[in-house]
Backbone as XML, in Angstrom:
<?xml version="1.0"?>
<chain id="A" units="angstrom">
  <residue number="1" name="UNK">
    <atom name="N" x="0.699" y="0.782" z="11.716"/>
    <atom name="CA" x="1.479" y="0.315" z="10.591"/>
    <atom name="C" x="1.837" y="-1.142" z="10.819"/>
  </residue>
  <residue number="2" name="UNK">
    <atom name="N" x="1.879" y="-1.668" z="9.724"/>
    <atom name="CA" x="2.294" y="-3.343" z="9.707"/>
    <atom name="C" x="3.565" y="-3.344" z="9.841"/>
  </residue>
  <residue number="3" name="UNK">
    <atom name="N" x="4.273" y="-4.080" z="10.524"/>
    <atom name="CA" x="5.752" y="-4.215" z="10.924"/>
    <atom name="C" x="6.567" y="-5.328" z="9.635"/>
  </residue>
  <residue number="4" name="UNK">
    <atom name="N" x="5.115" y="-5.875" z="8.990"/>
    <atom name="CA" x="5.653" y="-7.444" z="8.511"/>
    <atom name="C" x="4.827" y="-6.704" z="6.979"/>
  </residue>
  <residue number="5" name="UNK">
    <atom name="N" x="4.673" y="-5.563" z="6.377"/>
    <atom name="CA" x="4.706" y="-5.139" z="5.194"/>
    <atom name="C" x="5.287" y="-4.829" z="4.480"/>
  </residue>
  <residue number="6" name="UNK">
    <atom name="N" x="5.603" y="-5.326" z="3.214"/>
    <atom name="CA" x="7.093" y="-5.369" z="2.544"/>
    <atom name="C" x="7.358" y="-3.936" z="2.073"/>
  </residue>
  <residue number="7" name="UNK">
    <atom name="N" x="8.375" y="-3.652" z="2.000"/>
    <atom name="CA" x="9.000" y="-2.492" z="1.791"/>
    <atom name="C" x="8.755" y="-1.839" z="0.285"/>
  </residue>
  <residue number="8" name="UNK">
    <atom name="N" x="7.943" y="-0.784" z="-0.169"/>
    <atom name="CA" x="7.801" y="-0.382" z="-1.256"/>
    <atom name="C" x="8.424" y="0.078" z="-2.419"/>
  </residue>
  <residue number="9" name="UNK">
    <atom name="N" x="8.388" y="-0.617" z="-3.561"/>
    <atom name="CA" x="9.316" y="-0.258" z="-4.583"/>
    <atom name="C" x="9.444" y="0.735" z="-4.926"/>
  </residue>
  <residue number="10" name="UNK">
    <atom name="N" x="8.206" y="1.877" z="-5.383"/>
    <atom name="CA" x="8.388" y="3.243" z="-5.598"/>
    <atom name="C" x="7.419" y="4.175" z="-4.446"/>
  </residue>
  <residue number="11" name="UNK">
    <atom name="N" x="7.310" y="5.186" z="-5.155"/>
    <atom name="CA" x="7.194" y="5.925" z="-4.197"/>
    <atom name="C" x="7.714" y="6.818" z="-2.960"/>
  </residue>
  <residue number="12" name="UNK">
    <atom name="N" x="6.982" y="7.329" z="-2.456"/>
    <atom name="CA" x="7.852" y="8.322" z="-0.928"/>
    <atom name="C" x="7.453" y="7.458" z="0.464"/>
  </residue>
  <residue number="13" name="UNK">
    <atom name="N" x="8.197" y="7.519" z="1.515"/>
    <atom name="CA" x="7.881" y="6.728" z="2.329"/>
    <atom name="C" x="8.669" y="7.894" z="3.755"/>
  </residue>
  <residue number="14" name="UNK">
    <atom name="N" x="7.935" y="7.736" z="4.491"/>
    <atom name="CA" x="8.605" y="8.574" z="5.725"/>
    <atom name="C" x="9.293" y="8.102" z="6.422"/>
  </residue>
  <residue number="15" name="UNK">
    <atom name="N" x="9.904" y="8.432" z="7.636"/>
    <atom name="CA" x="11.250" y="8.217" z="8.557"/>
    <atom name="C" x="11.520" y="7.308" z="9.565"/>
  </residue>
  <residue number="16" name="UNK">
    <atom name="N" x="9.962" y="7.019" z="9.701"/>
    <atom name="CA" x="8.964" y="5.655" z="10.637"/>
    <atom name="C" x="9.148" y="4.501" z="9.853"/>
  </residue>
  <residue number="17" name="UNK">
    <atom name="N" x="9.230" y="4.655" z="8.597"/>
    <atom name="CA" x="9.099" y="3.625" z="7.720"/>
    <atom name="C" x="10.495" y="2.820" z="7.183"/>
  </residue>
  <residue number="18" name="UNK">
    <atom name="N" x="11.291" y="3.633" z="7.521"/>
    <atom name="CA" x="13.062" y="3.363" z="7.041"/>
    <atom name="C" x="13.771" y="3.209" z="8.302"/>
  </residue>
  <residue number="19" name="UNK">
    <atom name="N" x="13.669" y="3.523" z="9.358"/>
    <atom name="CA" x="14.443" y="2.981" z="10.539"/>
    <atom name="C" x="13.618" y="1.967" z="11.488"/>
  </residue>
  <residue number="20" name="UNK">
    <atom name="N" x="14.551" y="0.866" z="11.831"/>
    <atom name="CA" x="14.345" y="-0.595" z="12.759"/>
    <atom name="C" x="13.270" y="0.587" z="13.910"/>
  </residue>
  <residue number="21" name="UNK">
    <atom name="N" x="12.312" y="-0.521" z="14.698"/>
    <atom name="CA" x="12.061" y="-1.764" z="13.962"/>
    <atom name="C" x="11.119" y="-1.894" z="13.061"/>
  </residue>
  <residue number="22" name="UNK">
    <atom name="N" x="10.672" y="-0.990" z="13.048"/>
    <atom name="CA" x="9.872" y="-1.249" z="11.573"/>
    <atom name="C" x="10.104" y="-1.435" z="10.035"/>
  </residue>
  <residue number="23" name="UNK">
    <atom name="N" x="11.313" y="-0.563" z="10.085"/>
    <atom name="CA" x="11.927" y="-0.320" z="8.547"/>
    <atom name="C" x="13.532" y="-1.260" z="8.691"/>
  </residue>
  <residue number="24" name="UNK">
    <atom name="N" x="13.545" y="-1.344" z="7.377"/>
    <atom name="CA" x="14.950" y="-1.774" z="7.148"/>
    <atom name="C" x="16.481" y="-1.370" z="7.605"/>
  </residue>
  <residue number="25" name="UNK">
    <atom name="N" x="16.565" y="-0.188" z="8.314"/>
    <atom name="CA" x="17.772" y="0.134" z="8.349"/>
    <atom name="C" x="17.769" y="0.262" z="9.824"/>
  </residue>
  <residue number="26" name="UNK">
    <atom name="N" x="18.883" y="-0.028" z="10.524"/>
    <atom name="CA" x="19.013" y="-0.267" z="11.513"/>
    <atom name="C" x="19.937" y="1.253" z="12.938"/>
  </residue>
  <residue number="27" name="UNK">
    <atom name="N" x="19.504" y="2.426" z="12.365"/>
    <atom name="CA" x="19.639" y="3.380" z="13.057"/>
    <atom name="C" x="19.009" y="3.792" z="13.855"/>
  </residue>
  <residue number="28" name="UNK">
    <atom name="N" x="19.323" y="4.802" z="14.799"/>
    <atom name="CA" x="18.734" y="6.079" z="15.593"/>
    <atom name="C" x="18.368" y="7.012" z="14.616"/>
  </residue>
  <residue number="29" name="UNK">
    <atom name="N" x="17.272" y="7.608" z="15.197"/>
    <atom name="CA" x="16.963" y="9.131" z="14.168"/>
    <atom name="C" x="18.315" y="9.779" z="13.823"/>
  </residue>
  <residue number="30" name="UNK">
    <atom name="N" x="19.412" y="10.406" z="15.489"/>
    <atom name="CA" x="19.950" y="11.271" z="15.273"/>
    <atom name="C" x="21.248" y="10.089" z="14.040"/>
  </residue>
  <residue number="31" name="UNK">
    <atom name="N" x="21.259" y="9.244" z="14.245"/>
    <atom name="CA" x="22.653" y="8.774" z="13.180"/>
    <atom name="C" x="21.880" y="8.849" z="11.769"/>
  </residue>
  <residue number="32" name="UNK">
    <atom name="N" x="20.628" y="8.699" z="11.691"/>
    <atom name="CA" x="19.707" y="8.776" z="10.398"/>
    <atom name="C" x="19.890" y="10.155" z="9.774"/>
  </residue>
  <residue number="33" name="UNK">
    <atom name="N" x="19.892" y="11.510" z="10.453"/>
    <atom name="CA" x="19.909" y="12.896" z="10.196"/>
    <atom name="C" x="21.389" y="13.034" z="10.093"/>
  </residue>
  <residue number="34" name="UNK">
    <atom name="N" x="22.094" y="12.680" z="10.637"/>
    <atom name="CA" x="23.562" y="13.102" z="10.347"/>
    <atom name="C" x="24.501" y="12.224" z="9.344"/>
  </residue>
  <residue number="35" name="UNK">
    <atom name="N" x="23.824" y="11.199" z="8.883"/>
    <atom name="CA" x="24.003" y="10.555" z="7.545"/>
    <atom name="C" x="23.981" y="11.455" z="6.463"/>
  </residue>
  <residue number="36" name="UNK">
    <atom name="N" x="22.288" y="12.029" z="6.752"/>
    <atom name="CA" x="21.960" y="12.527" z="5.196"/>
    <atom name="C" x="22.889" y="13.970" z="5.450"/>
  </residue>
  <residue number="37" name="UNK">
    <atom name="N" x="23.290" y="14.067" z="6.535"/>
    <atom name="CA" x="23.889" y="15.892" z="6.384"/>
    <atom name="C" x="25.552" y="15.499" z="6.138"/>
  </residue>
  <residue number="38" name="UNK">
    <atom name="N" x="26.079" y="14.446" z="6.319"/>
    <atom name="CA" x="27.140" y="14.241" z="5.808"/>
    <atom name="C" x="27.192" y="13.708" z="4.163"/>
  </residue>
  <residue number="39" name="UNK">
    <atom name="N" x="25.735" y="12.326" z="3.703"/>
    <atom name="CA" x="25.695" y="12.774" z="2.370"/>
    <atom name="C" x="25.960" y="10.776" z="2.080"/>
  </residue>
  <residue number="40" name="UNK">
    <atom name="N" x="26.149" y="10.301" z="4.068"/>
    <atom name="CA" x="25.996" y="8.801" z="3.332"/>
    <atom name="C" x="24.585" y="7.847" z="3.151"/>
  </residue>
  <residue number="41" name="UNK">
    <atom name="N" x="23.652" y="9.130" z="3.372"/>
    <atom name="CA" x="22.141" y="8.626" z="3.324"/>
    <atom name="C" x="21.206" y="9.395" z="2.120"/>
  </residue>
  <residue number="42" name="UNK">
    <atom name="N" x="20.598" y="8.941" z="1.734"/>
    <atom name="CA" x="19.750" y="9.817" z="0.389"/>
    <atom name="C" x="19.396" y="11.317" z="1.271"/>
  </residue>
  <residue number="43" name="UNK">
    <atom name="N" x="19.114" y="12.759" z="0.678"/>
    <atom name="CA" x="18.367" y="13.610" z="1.128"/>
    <atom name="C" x="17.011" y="13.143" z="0.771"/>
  </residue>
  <residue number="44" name="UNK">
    <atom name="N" x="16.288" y="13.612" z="1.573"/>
    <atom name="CA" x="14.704" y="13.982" z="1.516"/>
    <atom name="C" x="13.821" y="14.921" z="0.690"/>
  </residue>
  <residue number="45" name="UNK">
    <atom name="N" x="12.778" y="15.018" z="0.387"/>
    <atom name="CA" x="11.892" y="15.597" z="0.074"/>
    <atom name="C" x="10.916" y="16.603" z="0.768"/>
  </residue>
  <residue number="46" name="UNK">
    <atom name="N" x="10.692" y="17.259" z="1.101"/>
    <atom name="CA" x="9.765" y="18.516" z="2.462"/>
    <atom name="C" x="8.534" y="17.898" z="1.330"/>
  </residue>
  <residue number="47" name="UNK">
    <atom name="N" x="7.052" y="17.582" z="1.704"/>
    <atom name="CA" x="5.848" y="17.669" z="1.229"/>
    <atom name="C" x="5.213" y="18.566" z="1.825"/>
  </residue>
  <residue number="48" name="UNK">
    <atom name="N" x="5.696" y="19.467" z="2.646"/>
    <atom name="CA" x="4.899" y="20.239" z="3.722"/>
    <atom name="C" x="5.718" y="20.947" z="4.534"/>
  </residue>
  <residue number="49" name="UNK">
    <atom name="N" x="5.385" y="21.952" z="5.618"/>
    <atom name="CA" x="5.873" y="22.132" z="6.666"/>
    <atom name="C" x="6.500" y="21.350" z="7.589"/>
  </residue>
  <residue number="50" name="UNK">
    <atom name="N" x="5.503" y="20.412" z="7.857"/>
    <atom name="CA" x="5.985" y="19.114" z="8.588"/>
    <atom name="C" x="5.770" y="17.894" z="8.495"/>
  </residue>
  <residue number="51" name="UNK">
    <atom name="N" x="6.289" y="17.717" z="6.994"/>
    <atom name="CA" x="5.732" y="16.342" z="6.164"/>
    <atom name="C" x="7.292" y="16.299" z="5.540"/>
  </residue>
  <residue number="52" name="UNK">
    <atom name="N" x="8.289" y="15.454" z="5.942"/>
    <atom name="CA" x="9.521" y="15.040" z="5.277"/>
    <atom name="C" x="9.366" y="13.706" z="4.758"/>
  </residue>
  <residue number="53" name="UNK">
    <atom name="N" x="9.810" y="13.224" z="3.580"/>
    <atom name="CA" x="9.844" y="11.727" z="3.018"/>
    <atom name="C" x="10.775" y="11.469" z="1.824"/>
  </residue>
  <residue number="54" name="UNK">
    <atom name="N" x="11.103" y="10.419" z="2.020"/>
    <atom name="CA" x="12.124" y="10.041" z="0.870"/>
    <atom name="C" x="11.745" y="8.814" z="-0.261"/>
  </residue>
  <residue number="55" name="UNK">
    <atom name="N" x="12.335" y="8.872" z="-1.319"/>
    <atom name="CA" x="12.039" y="8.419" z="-2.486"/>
    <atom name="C" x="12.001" y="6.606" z="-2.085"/>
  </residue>
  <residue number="56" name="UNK">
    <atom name="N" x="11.080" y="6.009" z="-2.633"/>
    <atom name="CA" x="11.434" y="4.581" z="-1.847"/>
    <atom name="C" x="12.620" y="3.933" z="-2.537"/>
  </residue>
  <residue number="57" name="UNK">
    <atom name="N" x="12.508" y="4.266" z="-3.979"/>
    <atom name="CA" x="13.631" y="3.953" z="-4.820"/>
    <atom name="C" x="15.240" y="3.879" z="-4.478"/>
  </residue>
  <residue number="58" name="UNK">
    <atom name="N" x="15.364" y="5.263" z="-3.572"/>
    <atom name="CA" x="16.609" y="5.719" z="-3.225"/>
    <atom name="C" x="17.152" y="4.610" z="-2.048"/>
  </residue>
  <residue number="59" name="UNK">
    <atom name="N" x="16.188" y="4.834" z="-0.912"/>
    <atom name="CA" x="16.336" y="3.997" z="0.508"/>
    <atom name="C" x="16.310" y="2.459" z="-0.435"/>
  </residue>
  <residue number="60" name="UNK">
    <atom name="N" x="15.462" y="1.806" z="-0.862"/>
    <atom name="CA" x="16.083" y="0.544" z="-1.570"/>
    <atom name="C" x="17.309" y="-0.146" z="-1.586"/>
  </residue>
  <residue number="61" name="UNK">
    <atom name="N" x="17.535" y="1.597" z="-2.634"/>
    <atom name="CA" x="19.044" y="0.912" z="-2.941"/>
    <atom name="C" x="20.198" y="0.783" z="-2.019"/>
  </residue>
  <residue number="62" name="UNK">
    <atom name="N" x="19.674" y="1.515" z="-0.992"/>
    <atom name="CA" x="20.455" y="1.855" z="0.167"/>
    <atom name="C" x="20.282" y="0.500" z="1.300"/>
  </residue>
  <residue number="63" name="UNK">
    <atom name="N" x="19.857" y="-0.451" z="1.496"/>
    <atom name="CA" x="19.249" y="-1.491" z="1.958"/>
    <atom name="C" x="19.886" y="-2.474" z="0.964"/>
  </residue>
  <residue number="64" name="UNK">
    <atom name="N" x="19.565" y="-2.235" z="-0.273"/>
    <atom name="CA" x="20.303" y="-3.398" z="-0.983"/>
    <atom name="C" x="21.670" y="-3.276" z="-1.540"/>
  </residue>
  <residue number="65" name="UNK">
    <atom name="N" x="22.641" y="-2.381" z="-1.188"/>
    <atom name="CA" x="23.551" y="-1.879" z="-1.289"/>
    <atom name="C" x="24.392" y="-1.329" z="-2.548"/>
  </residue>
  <residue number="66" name="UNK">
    <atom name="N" x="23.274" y="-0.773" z="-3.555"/>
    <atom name="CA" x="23.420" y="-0.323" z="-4.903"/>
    <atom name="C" x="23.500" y="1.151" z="-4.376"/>
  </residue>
  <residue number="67" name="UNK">
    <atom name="N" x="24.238" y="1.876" z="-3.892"/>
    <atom name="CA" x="24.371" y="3.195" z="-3.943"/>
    <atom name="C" x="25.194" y="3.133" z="-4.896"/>
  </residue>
  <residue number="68" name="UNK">
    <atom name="N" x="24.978" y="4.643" z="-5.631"/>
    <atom name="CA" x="25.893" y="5.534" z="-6.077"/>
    <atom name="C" x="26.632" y="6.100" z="-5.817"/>
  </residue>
  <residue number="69" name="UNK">
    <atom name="N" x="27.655" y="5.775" z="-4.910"/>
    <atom name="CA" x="28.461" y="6.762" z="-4.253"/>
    <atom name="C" x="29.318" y="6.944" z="-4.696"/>
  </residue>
  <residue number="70" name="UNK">
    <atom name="N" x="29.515" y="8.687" z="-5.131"/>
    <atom name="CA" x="30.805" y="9.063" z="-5.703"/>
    <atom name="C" x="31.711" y="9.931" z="-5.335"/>
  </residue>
  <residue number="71" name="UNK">
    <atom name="N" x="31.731" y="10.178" z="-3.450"/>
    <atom name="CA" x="32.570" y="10.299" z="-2.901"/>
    <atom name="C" x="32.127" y="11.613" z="-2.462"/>
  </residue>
  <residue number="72" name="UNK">
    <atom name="N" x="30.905" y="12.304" z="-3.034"/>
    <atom name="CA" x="30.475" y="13.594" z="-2.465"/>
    <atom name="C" x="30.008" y="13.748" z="-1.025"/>
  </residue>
</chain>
């Protein structure tokens, strides 16, 4: 994977792709998983058994700091 490929507007993108250093956000897996189970990170999508990915749209906004957060 390109380290220096810009981050995709739509689409699904996997977990390699959203956390440093490759991706934009600057976590550990485990603070990445206990985000989304507390609810301050987008949930995911299952494509598979063992195929998880998230909306690129969502992580975006999450990077550019347009969440929706409404306290859930």
């Amino acid at each position: 994977m390109l380290s220096n490929a810009p981050f995709p507007q739509d689409g699904f993108v996997r977990l390699s792709q959203i956390l440093a250093p490759t991706g934009p956000i600057p976590v550990s897996k485990s603070t990445w998983w206990q985000g989304v189970k507390d609810g301050r990170f987008p949930q995911p999508q299952k494509l598979g058994p063992r195929t998880t990915v998230w909306k690129a749209e969502d992580i975006r906004a999450l990077f550019d700091g347009n969440t929706d957060d409404d306290g859930q």
